[in-house]
C-alpha positions in Angstrom: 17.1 -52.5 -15.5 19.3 -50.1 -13.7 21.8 -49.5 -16.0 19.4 -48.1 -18.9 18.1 -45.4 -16.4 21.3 -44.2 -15.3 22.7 -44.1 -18.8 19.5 -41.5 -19.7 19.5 -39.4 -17.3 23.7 -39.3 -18.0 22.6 -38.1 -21.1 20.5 -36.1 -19.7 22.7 -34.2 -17.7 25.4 -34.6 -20.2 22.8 -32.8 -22.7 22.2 -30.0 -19.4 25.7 -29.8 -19.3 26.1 -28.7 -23.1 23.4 -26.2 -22.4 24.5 -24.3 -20.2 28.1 -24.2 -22.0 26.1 -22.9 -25.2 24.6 -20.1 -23.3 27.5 -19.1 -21.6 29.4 -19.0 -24.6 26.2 -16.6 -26.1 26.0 -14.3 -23.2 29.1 -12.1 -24.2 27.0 -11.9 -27.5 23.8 -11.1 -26.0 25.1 -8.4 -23.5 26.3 -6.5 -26.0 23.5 -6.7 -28.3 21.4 -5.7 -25.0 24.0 -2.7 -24.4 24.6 -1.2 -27.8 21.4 -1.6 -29.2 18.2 -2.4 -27.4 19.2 -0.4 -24.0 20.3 2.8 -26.2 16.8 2.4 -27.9 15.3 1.9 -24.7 16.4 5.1 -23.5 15.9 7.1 -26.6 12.1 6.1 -26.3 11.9 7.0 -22.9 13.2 10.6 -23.4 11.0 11.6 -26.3 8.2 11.4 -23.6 10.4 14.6 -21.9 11.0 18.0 -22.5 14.6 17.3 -22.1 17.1 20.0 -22.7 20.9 19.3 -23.4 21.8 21.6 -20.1 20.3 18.9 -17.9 16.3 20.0 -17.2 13.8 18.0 -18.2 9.8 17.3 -17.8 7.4 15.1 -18.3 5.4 16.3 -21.6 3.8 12.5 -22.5 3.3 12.6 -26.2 3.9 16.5 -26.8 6.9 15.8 -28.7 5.0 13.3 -31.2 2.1 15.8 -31.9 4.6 18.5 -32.5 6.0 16.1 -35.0 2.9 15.4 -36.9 2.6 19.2 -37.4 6.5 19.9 -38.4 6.6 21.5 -42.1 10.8 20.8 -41.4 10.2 17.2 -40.4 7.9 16.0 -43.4 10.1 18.5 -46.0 13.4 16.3 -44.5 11.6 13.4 -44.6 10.8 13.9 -48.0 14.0 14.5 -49.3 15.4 12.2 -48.1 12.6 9.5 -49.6 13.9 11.3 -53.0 17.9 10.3 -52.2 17.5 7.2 -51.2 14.9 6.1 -54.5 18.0 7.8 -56.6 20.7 5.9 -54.8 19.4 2.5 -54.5 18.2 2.9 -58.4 22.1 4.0 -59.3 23.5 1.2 -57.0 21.7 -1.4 -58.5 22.0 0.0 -62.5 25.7 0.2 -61.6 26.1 -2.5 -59.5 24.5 -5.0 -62.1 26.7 -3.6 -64.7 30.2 -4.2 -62.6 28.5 -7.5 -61.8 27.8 -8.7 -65.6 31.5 -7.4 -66.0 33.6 -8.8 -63.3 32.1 -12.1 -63.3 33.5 -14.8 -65.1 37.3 -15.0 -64.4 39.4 -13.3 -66.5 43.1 -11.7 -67.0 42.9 -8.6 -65.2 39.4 -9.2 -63.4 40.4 -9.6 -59.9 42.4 -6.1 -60.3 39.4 -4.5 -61.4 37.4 -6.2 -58.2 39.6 -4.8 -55.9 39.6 -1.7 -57.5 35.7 -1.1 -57.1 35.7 -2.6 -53.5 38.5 -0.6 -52.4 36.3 2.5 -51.7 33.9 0.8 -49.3 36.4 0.4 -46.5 36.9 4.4 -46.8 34.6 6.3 -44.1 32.0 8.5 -45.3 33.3 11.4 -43.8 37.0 11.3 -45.5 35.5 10.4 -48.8 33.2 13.2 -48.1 36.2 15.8 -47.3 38.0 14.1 -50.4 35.3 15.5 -52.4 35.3 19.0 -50.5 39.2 19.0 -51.4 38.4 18.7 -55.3 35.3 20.6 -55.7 34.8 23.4 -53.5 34.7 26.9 -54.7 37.3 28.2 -51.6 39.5 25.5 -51.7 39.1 23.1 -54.4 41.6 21.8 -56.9 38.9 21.8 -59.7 37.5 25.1 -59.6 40.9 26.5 -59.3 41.7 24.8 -62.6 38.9 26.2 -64.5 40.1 29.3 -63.6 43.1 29.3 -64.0 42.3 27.9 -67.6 40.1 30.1 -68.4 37.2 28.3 -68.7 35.0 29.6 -66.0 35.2 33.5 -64.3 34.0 33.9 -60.7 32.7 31.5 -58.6 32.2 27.7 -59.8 30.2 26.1 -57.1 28.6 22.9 -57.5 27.2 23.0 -54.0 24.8 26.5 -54.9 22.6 24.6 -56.6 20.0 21.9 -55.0 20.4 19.5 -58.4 23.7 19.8 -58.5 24.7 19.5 -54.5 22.1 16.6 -54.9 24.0 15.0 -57.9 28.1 15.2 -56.3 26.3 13.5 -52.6 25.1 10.8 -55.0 28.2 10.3 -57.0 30.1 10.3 -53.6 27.8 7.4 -52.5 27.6 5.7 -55.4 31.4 5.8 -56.0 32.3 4.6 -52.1 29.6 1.9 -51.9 29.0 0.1 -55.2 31.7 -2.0 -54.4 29.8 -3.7 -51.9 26.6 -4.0 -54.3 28.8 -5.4 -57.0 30.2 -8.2 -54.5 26.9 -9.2 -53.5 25.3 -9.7 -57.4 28.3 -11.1 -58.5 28.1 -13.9 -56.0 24.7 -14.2 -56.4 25.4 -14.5 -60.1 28.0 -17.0 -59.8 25.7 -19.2 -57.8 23.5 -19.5 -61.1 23.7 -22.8 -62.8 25.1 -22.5 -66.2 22.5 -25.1 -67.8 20.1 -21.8 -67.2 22.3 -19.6 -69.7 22.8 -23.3 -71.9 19.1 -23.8 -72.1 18.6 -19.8 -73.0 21.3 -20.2 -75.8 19.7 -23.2 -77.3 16.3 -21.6 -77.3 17.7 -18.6 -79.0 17.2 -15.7 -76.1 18.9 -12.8 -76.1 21.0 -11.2 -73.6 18.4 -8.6 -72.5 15.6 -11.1 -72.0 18.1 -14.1 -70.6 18.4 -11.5 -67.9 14.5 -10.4 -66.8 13.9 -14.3 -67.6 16.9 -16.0 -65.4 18.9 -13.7 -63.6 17.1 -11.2 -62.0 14.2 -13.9 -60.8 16.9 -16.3 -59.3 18.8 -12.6 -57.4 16.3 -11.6 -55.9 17.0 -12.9 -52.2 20.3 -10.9 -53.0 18.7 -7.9 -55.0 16.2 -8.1 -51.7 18.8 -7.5 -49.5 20.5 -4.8 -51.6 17.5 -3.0 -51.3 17.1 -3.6 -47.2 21.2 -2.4 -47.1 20.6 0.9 -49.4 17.0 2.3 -48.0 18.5 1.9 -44.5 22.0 3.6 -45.7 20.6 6.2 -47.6 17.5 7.2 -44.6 20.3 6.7 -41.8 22.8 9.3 -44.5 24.4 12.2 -42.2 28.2 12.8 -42.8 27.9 13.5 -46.6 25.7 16.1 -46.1 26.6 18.1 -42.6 30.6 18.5 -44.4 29.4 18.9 -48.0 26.3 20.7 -48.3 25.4 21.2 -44.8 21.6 21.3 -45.4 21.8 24.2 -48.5 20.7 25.4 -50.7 18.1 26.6 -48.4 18.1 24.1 -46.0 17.1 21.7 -48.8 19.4 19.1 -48.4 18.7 18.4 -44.8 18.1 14.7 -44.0 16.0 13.4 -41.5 18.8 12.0 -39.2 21.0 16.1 -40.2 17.6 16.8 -38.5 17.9 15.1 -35.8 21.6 16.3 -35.2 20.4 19.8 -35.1 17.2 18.9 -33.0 19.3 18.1 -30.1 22.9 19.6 -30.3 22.2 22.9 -31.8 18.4 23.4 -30.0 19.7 21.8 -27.2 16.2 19.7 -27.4 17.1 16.2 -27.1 13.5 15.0 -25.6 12.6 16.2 -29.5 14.8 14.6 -31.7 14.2 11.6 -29.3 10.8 11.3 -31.0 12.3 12.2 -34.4 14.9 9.4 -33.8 12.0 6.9 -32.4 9.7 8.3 -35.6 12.5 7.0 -38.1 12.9 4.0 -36.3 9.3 3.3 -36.9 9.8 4.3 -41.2 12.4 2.0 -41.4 10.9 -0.9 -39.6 8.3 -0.8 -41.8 9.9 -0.6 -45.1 12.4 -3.5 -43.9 9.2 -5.8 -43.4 7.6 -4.8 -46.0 10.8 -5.6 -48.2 11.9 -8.5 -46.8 7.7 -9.8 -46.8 7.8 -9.3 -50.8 10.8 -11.2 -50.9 9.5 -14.0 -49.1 6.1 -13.8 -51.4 8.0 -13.5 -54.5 10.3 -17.1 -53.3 6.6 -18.9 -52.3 5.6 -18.5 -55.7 
């Protein structure tokens, strides 16, 4: 009777043994996790409690810097735009994206060019696509304006950046030009995942294209539409570079997103206890649109 009891608790120990190898093996994982995200976040929460100036003095002020918030015209205006860019963007990703999708999706001569081609911008960063786009449209130094003139077909200034709809347009453009790549990936694999007896069945009953896509596709995407949406809101409210070298906040401040905001909050104020809170305040937003997301997702798969 020996024998059984030392051959479980060798499995037991053998089991221990595995243990602790798995959690050594996740510890490099979790101490960075710990050290790039949750302490940074830890620290950013503690300072919007504090008066905390760039130069090094700070004071206690408890919730000071929250109340100012709820009472910043800037804030809610920034906060507002930037609600407006990021509906525009994730509606032009996704009208786009679905449309490279549908295209690039069945293999075909020249297809995997044209899938490379469309990905190709998403490994560019945001801020030399951004300068790209300075180099071709700006009215000092751009190739395009100089063109027109030089054709005749504009006098004076040609700045596309004077205007809020049409600074608003050429960010959107950028984005949608550098990251519909990675929308397009994502459908198209999603797509590809579809059983063809789906698309068989819609043939043989007659469907057309429009309705064979509100009917199949779009209900059997939308784990993957869900989490084109969760990648684009948090993009677009997280945007900074496209605006601080293209438009930096004009017309008249209104291009300013909230995270331009917070850049100015601390660096140019020098009140980093402030855009703390404005930091911990769009933490909160995007919490709650993530859940909120990812819960209709979940309802929309129960049903």
């Amino acid at each position: 009777m020996a024998v059984p009891v030392l051959t479980g608790r060798r499995r037991r120990g053998s089991m221990a043994r595995r243990q602790r190898m798995g959690l050594l093996f996740v510890a490099p994982a979790v101490l960075l996790v710990l050290g790039m995200f949750v302490l940074p976040i830890i620290v950013t929460a503690v300072m919007s409690f504090y008066d905390w100036s760039l130069l090094g003095e700070r004071r206690f002020v408890g919730l000071a810097n929250y109340r100012r918030l709820t009472g910043d015209d800037s804030f809610w205006h920034s906060l507002g735009f930037t609600t407006v860019y990021t509906v525009i963007v994730t509606a032009a990703l996704l009208v786009v994206g679905f449309a490279l999708a549908s295209a690039v999706r069945h293999r075909r001569r020249g297809v995997g060019l044209l899938r490379t081609a469309f990905v190709m911008p998403v490994v560019i960063g945001f801020a030399t696509a951004s300068y790209l786009t300075l180099w071709l449209l700006d009215d000092r130094i751009g190739i395009v304006p100089d063109l027109l003139r030089r054709t005749g077909l504009a006098d004076g200034n040609v700045s596309v950046f004077s205007s809020y709809p049409s600074a608003l347009t050429v960010v959107v453009l950028l984005v949608v030009w550098k990251t519909v790549g990675l929308t397009m990936l994502l459908l198209m694999t999603g797509m590809q995942a579809i059983s063809k007896d789906f698309y068989e069945a819609a043939q043989v009953d007659g469907a057309r294209r429009i309705r064979v896509f509100f009917s199949i596709t779009l209900p059997l995407l939308r784990p993957t539409v869900g989490l084109v949406l969760i990648l684009t809101v948090i993009g677009s409210y997280l945007a900074f570079d496209q605006f601080f070298i293209l438009t930096q906040g004009g017309p008249d401040n209104s291009t300013i997103p909230v995270v331009y905001l917070i850049y100015r909050a601390g660096f140019i104020d020098f009140n980093l206890g402030y855009s703390a809170a404005m930091s911990i305040a769009l933490m909160v937003i995007l919490l709650i649109l993530t859940s909120i997301q990812l819960l209709l997702v979940r309802t929309r798969e129960d049903s």
